[in-house]
C-alpha angles and dihedrals in degrees: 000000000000093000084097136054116282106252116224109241105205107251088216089083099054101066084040092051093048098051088050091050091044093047090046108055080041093064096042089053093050098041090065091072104036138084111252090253091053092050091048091057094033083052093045093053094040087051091046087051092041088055092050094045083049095054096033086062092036086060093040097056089042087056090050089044090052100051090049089059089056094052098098123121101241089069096033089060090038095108096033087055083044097056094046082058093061087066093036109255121124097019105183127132133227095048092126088056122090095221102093078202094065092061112110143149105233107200095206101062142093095261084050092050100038082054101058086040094055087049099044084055098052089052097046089051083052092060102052091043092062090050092054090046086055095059104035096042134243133279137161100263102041098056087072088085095067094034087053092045094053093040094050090057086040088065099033085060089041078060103041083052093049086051089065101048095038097100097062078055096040101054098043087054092057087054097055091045090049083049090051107035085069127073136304089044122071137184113240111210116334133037113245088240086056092058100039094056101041085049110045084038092051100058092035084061091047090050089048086055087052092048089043091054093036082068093037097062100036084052085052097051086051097056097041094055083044090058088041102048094044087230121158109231106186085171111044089169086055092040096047093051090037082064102032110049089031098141085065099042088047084068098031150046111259128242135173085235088050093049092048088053104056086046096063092042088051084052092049091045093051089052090055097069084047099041090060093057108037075045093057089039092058090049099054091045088053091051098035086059101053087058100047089061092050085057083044085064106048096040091085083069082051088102090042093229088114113077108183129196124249096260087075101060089052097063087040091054101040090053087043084057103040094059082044092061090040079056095051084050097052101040078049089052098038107030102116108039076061086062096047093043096053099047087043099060091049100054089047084046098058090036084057098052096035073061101046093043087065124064109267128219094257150312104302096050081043090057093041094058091039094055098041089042086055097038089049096047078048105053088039089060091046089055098046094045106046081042086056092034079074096056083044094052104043098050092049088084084063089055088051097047097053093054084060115106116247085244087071099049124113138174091266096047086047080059096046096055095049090059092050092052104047106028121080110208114187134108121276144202100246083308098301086110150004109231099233127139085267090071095047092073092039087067098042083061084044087055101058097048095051091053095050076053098054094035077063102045089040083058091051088048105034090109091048133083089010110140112198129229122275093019118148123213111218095247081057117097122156 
């Protein structure tokens, strides 16, 4: 009997059948004791129960049916790629819609526009912050504002190119959740939408705390050195985006729209480091899952009692394959905001800790680099984990079909297991690396040697960049 494929039997006539059978032996119990007036209407109300129960479970399994078929990534990711829109980054159009092909980036908009502005910004901020590097001096902490100016409009164009090419995507991961949203595959625990959300939410929170305390401590320095110096602030807006966004005001007349404006570009540009990530992280959690069910599926052959036909391992294979090929898409598609993610992360990394390893000013700006420095070590691992979650998941069918007896082997599941065995599928970093647990320790070690590097070259520079309390820049008068 297992020589063939196992046939799917709908789920929908077994709730039906067993009220039927319940209802049944009821009214047989109870008709023993009763007139034959009394049965007919007894009969009458037990069948008019039995056909509500029926249609109560019907409607039940057609909900749950329903909202299968809306557990696909596309809509699952649909408000978190809404709210990066709001600050320009990923401006394509279509994504509300429930038709991956009507997804398009269309160059003559307002999220295209508010892109390149947002862009043109960050370079130009760039710009400035090397002349004032110029002129201050260099030192191993206060570079981070031009390398976080150039990285932030890196990853804002990563984004802009993937925008072109997101519909092929797209499109191929709608077919495999509409392959794995059916029989025989089924979720275990949560929904992928669930996942994804309280994921990606979570983090996003998380990254709105560190934001929150980054202003909170630069607000504080500021006061502090108000209350230090003895100077008479009657704008504390205008005070606080005169020293902040120095390098800009240094090349232009200030104004409170113009201050606003940088503000909200400095906000956007913050969310970028985090968007990457929380944006790989979703990804690996869509395609990790898709594996795990296929292993959901196989662990009932763990115990090797179940000896499936061939025709099993044809459907198997071809969905194997075919979230192979939705990986190969998406490593071709997001390739290299892996490679800037993660160099990024380990620059910040080591710049955190290089903060946190020297006595800070006080408490606050002591709460605020420990925070980030933790958050950031966090949201690394994350990355690195659910990326590596995919190469985890997609070699466990090797571990099940092994356990399988010679008597159950055919020519497809021979196939099956020699993919398995030679190919490594897991997402990479332009090809310099394949992201897998392994990697993980290798740049914690990586880690460690680029921080002796910057304590050295913190101790070289420690004289230099530095700008004193109670220093006014010319464009300052209060």
């Amino acid at each position: 009997m297992f020589g063939t494929a196992w046939r799917s039997v709908p789920l929908i006539d077994y709730p039906a059948f067993g009220v039927k059978t319940i209802l049944g032996n009821l009214g047989r119990q109870i008709g023993r004791h009763q007139s034959p007036e009394t049965k007919a209407t007894t009969a009458m109300t037990l069948a008019a129960k039995g056909h509500a129960l029926r249609q109560k479970v019907h409607q039940r399994l057609r909900s749950k049916i329903a909202d299968d078929e809306r557990d696909t990534f596309l809509r699952a990711i649909r408000p978190f790629v809404l709210l990066g829109q709001v600050f320009g980054i990923f401006p394509i159009y279509g994504i509300t819609g429930s038709d991956p092909g009507q997804l398009r980036l269309k160059w003559f908009s307002l999220r295209v526009v508010l892109n390149l502005v947002v862009v043109v910004t960050a370079l130009l901020q760039a710009f400035f912050e090397y002349g004032r590097l110029k002129m201050i001096g260099v030192n191993a902490k206060n570079v981070s504002g031009l390398i976080f100016f150039l990285d932030a409009a890196v990853i804002n164009v990563l984004f802009l190119n993937l925008a072109t090419g997101w519909r092929t995507v797209a499109s191929k991961w709608h077919e495999v959740d509409q392959t794995f949203n059916r029989t025989p595959y089924q979720m275990v625990g949560w929904s992928l939408r669930k996942r994804l959300r309280v994921a990606s939410f979570t983090l996003l929170f998380l990254a709105f705390v560190e934001h929150i305390l980054s202003i909170v401590s630069t607000v504080h320095n500021q006061l502090n050195e108000i209350h230090y110096c003895n100077w008479t602030v009657p704008d504390y807006f205008k005070h606080y985006t005169l020293r902040r966004f120095a390098n800009i005001y240094l090349n232009f007349t200030f104004n409170h729209l113009s201050a606003v404006f940088f503000t909200y570009v400095s906000s956007a540009l913050t969310i970028y480091w985090n968007y990457q990530d929380i944006f790989i992280i979703a990804i690996s959690i869509g395609i990790s899952t898709r594996f795990q069910q296929i292993n959901n599926h196989l662990r009932m052959l763990s115990d090797g009692v179940l000896i499936p036909g061939e025709e099993f391992w044809i459907r198997v294979r071809t969905n194997y394959v075919q979230v192979c090929e939705l990986l190969d898409d998406v490593d071709r598609a997001i390739s290299w905001t892996m490679l800037i993610s993660c160099a990024t992360n380990l620059y910040y990394i080591c710049l955190q800790i290089l903060h946190v390893s020297k006595k800070l000013a006080n408490p606050v700006e002591d709460a605020y680099y420990w925070f980030s420095l933790l958050f950031l070590i966090l949201r690394t691992v994350i990355v690195f984990l659910s990326a590596a979650h995919i190469n985890d998941c997609a070699k466990k069918p090797l571990e099940i079909i092994m356990k399988i007896p010679n008597v159950g082997w055919c020519v497809e599941l021979e196939r099956f297991s020699t993919q398995l065995k030679s190919e490594k599928v897991a997402l990479s970093g332009m090809g310099f690396f394949n992201l897998t647990r392994q990697l993980l320790f290798s740049m914690a070690g990586t880690i460690v040697t680029y921080e002796l590097v910057m304590l050295k070259f913190d101790q070289q520079s420690e004289s230099m960049g530095n700008i004193p309390l109670c220093s006014k820049f010319a464009f300052e008068k209060f």
